[in-house]
C-alpha positions as CSV (number, residue, x, y, z in Angstrom):
1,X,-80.7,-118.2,-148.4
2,X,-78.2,-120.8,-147.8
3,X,-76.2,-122.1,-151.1
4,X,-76.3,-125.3,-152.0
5,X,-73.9,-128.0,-150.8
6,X,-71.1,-128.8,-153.0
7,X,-72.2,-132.4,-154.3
8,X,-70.0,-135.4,-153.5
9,X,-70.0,-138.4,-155.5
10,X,-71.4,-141.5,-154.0
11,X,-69.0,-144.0,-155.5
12,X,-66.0,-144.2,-153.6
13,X,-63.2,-140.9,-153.9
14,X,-60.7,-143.0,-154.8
15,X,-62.0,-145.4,-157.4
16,X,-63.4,-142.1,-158.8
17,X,-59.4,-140.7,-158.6
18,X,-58.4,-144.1,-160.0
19,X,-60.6,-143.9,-162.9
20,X,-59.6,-140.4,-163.7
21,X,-55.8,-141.0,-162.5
22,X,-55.7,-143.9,-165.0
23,X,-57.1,-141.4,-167.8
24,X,-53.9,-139.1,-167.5
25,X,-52.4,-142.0,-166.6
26,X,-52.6,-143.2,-170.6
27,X,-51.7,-139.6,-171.5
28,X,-49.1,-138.9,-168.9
29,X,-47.3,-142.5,-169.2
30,X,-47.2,-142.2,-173.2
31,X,-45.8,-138.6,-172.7
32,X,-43.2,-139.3,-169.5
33,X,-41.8,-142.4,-171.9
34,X,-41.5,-139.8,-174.8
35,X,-39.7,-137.6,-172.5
36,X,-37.3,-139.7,-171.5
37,X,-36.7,-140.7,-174.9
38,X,-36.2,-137.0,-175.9
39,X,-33.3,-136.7,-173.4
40,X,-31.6,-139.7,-174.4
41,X,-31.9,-138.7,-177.8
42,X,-30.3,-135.2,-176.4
43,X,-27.7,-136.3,-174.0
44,X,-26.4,-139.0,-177.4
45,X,-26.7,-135.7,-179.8
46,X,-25.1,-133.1,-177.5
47,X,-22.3,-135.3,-175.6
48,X,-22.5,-135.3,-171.7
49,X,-21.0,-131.5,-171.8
50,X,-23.5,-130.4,-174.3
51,X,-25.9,-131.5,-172.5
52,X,-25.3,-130.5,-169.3
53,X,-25.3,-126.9,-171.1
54,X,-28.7,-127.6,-172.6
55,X,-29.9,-128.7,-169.3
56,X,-29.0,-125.7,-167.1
57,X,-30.2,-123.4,-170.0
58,X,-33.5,-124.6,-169.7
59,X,-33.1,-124.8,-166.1
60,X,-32.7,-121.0,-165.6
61,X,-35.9,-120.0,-167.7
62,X,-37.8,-122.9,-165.8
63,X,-36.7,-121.3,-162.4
64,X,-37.9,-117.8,-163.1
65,X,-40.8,-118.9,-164.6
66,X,-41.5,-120.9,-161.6
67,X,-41.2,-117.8,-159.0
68,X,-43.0,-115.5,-161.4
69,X,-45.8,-117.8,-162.2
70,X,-49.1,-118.5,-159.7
71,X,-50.6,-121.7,-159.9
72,X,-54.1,-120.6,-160.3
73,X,-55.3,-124.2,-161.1
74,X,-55.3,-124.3,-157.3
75,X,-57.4,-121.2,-157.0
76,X,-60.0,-122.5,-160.0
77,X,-60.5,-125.6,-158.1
78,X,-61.1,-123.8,-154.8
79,X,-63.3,-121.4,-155.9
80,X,-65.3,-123.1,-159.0
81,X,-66.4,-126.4,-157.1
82,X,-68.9,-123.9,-155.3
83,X,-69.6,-122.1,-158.3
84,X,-70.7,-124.8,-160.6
85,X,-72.5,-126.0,-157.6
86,X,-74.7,-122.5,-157.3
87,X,-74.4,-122.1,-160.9
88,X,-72.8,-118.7,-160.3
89,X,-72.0,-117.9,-163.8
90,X,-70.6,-114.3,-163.4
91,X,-68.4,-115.6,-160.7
92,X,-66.8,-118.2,-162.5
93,X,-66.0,-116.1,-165.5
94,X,-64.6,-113.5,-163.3
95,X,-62.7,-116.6,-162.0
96,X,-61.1,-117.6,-165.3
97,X,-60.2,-114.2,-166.3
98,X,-58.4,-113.7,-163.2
99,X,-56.2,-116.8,-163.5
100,X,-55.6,-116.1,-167.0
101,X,-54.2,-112.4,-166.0
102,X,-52.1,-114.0,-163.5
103,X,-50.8,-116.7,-166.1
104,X,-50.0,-114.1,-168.5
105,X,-48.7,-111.4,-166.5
106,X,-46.4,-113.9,-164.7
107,X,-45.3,-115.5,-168.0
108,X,-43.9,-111.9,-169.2
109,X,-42.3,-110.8,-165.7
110,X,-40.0,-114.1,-166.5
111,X,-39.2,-113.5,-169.4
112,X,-37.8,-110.3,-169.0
113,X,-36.2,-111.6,-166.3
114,X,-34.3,-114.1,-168.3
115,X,-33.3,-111.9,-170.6
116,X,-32.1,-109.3,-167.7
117,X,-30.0,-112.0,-165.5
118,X,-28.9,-114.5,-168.5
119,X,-25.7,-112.2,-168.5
120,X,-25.1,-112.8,-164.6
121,X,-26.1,-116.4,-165.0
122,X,-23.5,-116.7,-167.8
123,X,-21.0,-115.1,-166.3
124,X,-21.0,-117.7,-163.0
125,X,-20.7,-120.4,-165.4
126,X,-18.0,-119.1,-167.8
127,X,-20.3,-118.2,-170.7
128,X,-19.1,-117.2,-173.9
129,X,-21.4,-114.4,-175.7
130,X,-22.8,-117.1,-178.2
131,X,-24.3,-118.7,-174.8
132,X,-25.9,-115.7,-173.5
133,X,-27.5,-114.6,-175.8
134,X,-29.0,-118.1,-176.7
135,X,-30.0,-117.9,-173.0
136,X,-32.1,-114.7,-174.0
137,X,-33.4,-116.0,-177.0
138,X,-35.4,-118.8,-175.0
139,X,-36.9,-116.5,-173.1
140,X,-40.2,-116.7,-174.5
141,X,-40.4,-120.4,-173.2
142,X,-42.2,-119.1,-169.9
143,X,-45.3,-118.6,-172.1
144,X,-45.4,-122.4,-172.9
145,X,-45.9,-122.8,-169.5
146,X,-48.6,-120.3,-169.0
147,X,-51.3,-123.2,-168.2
148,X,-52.5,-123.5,-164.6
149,X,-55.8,-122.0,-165.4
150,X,-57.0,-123.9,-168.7
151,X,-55.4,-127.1,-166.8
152,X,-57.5,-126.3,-163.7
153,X,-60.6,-125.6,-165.9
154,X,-60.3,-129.0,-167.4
155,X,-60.0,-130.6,-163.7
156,X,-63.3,-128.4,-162.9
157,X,-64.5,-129.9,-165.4
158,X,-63.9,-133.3,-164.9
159,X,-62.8,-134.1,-168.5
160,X,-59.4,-135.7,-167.6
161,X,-60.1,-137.2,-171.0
162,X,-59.0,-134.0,-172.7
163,X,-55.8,-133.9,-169.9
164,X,-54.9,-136.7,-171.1
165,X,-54.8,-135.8,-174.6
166,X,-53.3,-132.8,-174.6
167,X,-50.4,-134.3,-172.0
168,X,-49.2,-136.1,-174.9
169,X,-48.5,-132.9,-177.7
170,X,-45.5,-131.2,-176.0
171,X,-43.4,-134.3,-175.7
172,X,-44.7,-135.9,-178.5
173,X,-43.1,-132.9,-180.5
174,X,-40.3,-132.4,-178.6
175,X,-39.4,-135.9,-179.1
176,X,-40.0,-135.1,-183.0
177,X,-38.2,-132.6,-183.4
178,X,-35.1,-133.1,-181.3
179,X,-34.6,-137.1,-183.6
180,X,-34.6,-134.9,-186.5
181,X,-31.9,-132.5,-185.3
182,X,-29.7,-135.7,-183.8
183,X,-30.1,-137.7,-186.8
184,X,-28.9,-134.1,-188.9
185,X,-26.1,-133.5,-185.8
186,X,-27.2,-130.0,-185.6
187,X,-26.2,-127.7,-182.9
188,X,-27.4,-126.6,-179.4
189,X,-29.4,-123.6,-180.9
190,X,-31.4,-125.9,-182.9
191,X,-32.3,-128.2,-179.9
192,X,-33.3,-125.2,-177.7
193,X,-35.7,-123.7,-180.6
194,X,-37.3,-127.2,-180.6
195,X,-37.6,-127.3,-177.1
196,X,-39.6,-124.0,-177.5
197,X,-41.6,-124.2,-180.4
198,X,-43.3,-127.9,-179.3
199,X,-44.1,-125.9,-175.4
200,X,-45.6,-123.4,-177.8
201,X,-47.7,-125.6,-179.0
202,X,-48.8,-127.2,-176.3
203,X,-49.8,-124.0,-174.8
204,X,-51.9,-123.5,-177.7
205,X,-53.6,-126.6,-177.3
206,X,-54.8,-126.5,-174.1
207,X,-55.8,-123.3,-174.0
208,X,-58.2,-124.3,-176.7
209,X,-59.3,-127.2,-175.4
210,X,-60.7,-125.8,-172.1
211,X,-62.4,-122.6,-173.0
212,X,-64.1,-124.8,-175.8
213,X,-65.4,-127.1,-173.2
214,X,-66.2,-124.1,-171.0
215,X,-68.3,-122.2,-174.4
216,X,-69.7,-126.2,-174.4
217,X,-71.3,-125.8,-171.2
218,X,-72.8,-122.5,-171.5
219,X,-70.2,-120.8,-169.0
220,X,-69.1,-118.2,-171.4
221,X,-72.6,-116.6,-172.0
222,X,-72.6,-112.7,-171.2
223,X,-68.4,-113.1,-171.2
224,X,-67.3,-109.3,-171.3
225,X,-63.3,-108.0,-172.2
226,X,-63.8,-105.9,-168.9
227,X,-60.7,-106.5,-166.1
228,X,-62.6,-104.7,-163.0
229,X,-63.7,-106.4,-159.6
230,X,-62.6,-109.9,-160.8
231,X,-62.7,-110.6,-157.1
232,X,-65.8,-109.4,-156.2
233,X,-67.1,-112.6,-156.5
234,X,-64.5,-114.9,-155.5
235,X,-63.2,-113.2,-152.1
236,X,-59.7,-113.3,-151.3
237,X,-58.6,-114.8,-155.2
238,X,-55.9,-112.5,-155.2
239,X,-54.1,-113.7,-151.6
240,X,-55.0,-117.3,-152.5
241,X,-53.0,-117.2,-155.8
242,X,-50.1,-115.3,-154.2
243,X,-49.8,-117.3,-151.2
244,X,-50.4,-120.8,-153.5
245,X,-47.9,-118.9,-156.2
246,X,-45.1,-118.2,-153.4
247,X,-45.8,-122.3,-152.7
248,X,-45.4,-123.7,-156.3
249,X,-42.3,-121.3,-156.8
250,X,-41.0,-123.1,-154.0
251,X,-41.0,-126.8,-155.8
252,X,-39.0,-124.8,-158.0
253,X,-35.9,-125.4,-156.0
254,X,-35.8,-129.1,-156.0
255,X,-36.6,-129.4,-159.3
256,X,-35.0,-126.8,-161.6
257,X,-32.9,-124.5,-159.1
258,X,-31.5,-127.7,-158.4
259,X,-29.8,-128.4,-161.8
260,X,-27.9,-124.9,-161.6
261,X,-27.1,-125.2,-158.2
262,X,-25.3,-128.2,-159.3
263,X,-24.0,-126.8,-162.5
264,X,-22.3,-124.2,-160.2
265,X,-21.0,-126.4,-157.7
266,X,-19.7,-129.1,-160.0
267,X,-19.6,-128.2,-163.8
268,X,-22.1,-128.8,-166.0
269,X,-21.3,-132.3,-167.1
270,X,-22.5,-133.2,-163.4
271,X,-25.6,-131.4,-163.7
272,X,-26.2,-132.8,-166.5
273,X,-26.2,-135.8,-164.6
274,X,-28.3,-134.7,-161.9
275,X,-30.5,-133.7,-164.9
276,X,-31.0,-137.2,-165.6
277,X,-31.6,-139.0,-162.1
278,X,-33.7,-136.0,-161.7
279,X,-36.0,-136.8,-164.6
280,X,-35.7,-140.2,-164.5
281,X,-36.9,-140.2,-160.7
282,X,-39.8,-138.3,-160.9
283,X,-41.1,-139.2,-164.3
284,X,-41.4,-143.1,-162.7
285,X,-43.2,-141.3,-159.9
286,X,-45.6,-139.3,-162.1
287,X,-48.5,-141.8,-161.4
288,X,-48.7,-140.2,-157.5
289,X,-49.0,-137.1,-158.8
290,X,-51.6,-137.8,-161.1
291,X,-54.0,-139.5,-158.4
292,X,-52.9,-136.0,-156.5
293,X,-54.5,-134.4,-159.6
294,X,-57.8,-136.2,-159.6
295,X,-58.6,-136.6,-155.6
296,X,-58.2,-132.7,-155.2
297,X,-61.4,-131.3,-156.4
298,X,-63.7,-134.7,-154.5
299,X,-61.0,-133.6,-151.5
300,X,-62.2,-130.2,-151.7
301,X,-65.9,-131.2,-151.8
302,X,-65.8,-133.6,-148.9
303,X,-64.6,-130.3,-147.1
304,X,-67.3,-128.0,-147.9
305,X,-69.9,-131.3,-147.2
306,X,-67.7,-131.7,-143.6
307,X,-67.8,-135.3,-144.1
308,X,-64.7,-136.0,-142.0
309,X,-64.4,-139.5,-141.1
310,X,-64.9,-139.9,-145.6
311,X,-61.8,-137.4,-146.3
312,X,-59.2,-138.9,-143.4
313,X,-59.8,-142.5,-145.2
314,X,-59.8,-141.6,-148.3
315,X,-56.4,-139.2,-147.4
316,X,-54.6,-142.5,-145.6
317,X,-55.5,-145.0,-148.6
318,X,-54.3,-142.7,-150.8
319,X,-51.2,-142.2,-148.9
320,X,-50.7,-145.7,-148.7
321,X,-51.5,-146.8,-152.5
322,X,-48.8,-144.0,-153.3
323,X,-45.9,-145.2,-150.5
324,X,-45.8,-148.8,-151.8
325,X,-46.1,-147.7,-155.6
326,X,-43.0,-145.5,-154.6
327,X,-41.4,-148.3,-152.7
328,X,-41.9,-151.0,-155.9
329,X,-40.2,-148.6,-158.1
330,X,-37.0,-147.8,-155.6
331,X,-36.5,-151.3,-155.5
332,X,-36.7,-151.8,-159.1
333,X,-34.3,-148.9,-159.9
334,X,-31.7,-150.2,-157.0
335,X,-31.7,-153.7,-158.6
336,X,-31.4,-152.5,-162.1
337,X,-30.5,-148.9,-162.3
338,X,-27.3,-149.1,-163.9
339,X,-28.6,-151.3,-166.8
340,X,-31.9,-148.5,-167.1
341,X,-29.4,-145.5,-167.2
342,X,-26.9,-147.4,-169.8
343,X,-29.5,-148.8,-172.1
344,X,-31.7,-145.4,-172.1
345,X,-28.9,-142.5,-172.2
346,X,-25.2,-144.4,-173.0
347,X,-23.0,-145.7,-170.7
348,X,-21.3,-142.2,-170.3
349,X,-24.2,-141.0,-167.5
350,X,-23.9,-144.3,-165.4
351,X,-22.9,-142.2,-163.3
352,X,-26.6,-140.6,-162.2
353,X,-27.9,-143.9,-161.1
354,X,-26.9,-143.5,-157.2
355,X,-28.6,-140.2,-157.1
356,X,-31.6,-141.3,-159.2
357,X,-31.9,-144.2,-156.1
358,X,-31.7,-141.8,-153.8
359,X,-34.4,-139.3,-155.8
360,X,-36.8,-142.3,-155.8
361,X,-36.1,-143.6,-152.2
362,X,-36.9,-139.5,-151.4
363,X,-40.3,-139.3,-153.3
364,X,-41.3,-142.9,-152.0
365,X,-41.4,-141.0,-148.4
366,X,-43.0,-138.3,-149.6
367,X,-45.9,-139.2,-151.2
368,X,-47.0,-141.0,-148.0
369,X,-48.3,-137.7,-147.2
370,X,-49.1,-136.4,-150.6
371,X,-52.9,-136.4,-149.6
372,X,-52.0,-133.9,-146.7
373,X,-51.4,-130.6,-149.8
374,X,-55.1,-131.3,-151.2
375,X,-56.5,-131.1,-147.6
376,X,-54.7,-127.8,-146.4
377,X,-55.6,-126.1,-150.0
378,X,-59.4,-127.2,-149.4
379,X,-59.4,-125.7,-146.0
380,X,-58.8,-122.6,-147.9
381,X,-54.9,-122.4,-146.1
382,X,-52.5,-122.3,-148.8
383,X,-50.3,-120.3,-146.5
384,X,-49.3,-123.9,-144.5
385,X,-48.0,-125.8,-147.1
386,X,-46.5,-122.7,-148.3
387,X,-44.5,-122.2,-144.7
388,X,-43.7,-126.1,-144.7
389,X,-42.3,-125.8,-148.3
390,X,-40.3,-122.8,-147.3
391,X,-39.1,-125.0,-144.2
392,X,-38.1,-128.2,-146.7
393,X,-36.9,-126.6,-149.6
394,X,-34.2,-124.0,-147.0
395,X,-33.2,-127.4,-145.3
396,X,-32.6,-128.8,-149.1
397,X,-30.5,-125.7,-150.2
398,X,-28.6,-125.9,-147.2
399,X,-27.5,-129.4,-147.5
400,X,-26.7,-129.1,-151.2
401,X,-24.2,-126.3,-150.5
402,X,-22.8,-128.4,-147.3
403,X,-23.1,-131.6,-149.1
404,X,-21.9,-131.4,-152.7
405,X,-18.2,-130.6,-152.1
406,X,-18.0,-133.1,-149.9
407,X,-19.8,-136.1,-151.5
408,X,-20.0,-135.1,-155.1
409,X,-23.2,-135.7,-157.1
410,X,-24.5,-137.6,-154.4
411,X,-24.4,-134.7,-152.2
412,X,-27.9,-134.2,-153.9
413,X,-29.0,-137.2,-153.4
414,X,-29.1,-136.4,-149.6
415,X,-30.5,-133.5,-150.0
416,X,-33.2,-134.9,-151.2
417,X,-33.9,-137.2,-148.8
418,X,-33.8,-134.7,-145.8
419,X,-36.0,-132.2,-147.8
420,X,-38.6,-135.2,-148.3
421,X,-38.5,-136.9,-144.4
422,X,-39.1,-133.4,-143.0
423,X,-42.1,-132.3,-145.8
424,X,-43.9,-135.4,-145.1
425,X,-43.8,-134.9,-141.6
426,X,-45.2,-131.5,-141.1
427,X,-47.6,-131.9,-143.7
428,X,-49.1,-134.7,-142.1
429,X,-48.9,-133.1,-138.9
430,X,-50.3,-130.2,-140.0
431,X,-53.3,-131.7,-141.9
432,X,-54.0,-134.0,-139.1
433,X,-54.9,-131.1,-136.7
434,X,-56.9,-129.0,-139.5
435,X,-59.4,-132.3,-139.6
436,X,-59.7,-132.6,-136.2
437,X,-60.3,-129.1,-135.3
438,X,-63.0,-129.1,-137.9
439,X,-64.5,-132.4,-136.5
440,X,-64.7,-131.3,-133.1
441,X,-66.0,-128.1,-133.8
442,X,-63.1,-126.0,-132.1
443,X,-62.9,-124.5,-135.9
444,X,-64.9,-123.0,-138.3
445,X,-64.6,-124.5,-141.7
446,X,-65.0,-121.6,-144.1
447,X,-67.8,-122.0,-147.2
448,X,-65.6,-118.6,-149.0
449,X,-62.7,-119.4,-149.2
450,X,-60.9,-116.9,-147.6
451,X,-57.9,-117.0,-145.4
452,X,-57.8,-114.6,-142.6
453,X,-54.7,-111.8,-143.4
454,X,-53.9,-112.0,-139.8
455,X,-53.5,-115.9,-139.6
């Protein structure tokens, strides 16, 4: 009997990505403006030294929670569009359980991991005890970011309603608690606990929120505590998470890796620096990555519906609509990016606005191809973007080991912008030729999606 065809919506993919885009957009906008507004309200309280400090001690947690963790929310998308399709109910609670084992599990491998290496970490950076052990203290921080599966539920889902609402907790509290401990000028313990209690929270929330909507829809029904065959139903869960884990680690190194890298390299007043053009840059950008967010799961239906000519248009608009949003905001930050960076965080981190040009000039490239991820994860080949990842992110090591002795700070920015011309490139390259292989029949587009161990 053959299953039923995953259902694609008849209004157009991307006013459907819009509308849900603009949803987290109102969450994620409110909550990327809070952010910001909790590091300036850090980088005042702790002085551009403590902050630097502050920066690469989160840094290091968000690192190994980053290689530890799997982004399952790839895997519940992948997997549950068919199920709630068939209305395989079995399957998708095997589904759910298995990302949040993954989630969990990965959550405590980093966390003893913190606590093993802080000393080492310390050490490099000429740690006093006092800073190493604060270092192990935060280790429980990779359970606040134990949410790929409840956030991939809620995208199943659809209800970017309650993505939106639970994007704004965490920095809502964050920015809370961290005016209360610079209006009392209390230490860098103080701002590290806040830092962890309001991810706690978060955690908490959205948890709650997306196995009440699953109990809503009659998905938990028959829900046993039992652990065995999980993949049974969902062949090849456990390589899909690995290989889309071993992918999502790798954004790791931009991002996070980044910050120590340059706290080694230069001290950590300059990476606390980099910390800023680093958030600053991406947070403008956030919008792309929320449109990302909503065309997936359509993306991945159009796949399973082989409705090619519908996915490459909807993949260039998209690609497009992100470039110039990218391009708007690079120009915005060249013209006025000194003023932003004074006015926001004090005129002591001017210095972050060349390498927050080049961080938005970098992502503006990019996302041109940002479409190209969703269609290689709906083929059911994680392991592609996973090898060009691997490919960009060695290229952006490299240069920020050849490049910041030589230029400074903006050694990073560089980096940056080799690691993005090169990602952009391959992915589109690569997605390009996984469409029209499909279209012209010279491959097999799989309905399980399972990717071939010898591939």
């Amino acid at each position: 009997m053959t299953s039923p065809s995953p259902h694609v919506p008849s209004r157009g993919i991307l006013a459907r990505a819009a509308r849900n885009a603009g949803m987290l957009l109102g969450g994620k906008g409110a909550a990327g403006v809070m952010q910001l507004g909790t590091f300036a309200l850090a980088a005042r309280g702790l002085g551009l030294e403590g902050f630097g400090t502050f920066s690469v001690l989160i840094a290091q947690v968000m690192v190994l929670t980053g290689l530890a963790a799997f982004d399952t929310n790839q895997a519940i998308i992948r997997y549950g569009v068919g199920h709630l399709a068939s209305g395989d109910r079995p399957a998708i609670q095997g589904l759910f359980k298995a990302g949040t084992l993954l989630d969990f599990g990965a959550a405590t491998l980093a966390a003893l991991a913190t606590i093993l290496i802080a000393p080492f970490i310390g050490r490099r950076l000429g740690w006093g005890p006092d800073l190493i052990l604060m270092a192990q203290c935060i280790a429980p921080l990779s359970f606040a970011n134990a949410y790929s599966t409840p956030k991939g539920m809620l995208r199943l889902f659809n209800r970017f309603d309650l993505l939106t609402a639970y994007a704004v907790v965490t920095p809502a509290m964050r920015l809370i608690l961290i005016g209360v401990l610079t209006l009392l000028h209390l230490g860098l313990g103080w701002y590290l606990a806040a830092w962890l209690v309001a991810g706690m929270c978060g955690e908490v929330t959205v948890l709650w929120m997306a196995w009440r909507e699953a109990h809503r829809r009659e998905l938990l029904g028959g829900l046993t505590r039992s652990l065995r065959a999980l993949s049974a139903q969902n062949p090849g869960v456990w390589r899909f998470s690995i290989v889309s884990n071993l992918h999502s680690s790798l954004s790791m190194i931009p991002t996070q890796l980044a910050v120590v890298l340059v706290g080694w390299k230069l001290g950590e007043a300059a990476a606390g620096l980099f910390r800023i053009a680093r958030e600053t840059g991406t947070g403008m950008m956030k919008p792309v990555d929320l449109v990302n967010q909503a065309v997936y799961p359509d993306m991945t239906r159009l796949v399973q519906a082989g409705s090619w000519r519908r996915l490459t248009r909807t993949a260039v608009r998209a690609g497009l609509a992100a470039g110039a949003i990218g391009a708007a905001l690079t120009a915005a930050i060249w013209l006025a990016g000194d003023t932003i960076v004074s006015a926001t965080f004090g005129k002591a981190y001017v210095g972050a606005t060349p390498v927050l040009i080049a961080v938005c000039a970098a992502t503006s490239l990019r996302v041109l191809a940002f479409a190209a991820d969703p269609v290689m994860y709906a083929f059911g080949r994680p392991s592609v973007p996973l090898r060009i990842a691997a490919v960009s992110s060695g290229l952006f090591v490299l240069l920020m080991l050849w490049r910041l002795p030589l230029d400074g700070l903006i050694g990073a920015g560089w980096a940056f912008m080799g690691m993005s011309v090169v990602g952009a490139l391959l992915s589109t390259v690569f997605a390009v030729r996984m469409v029209r292989r499909a279209a012209t029949g010279k491959a097999e587009v799989p309905r399980e999606p399972v990717e071939s161990v010898a591939d």
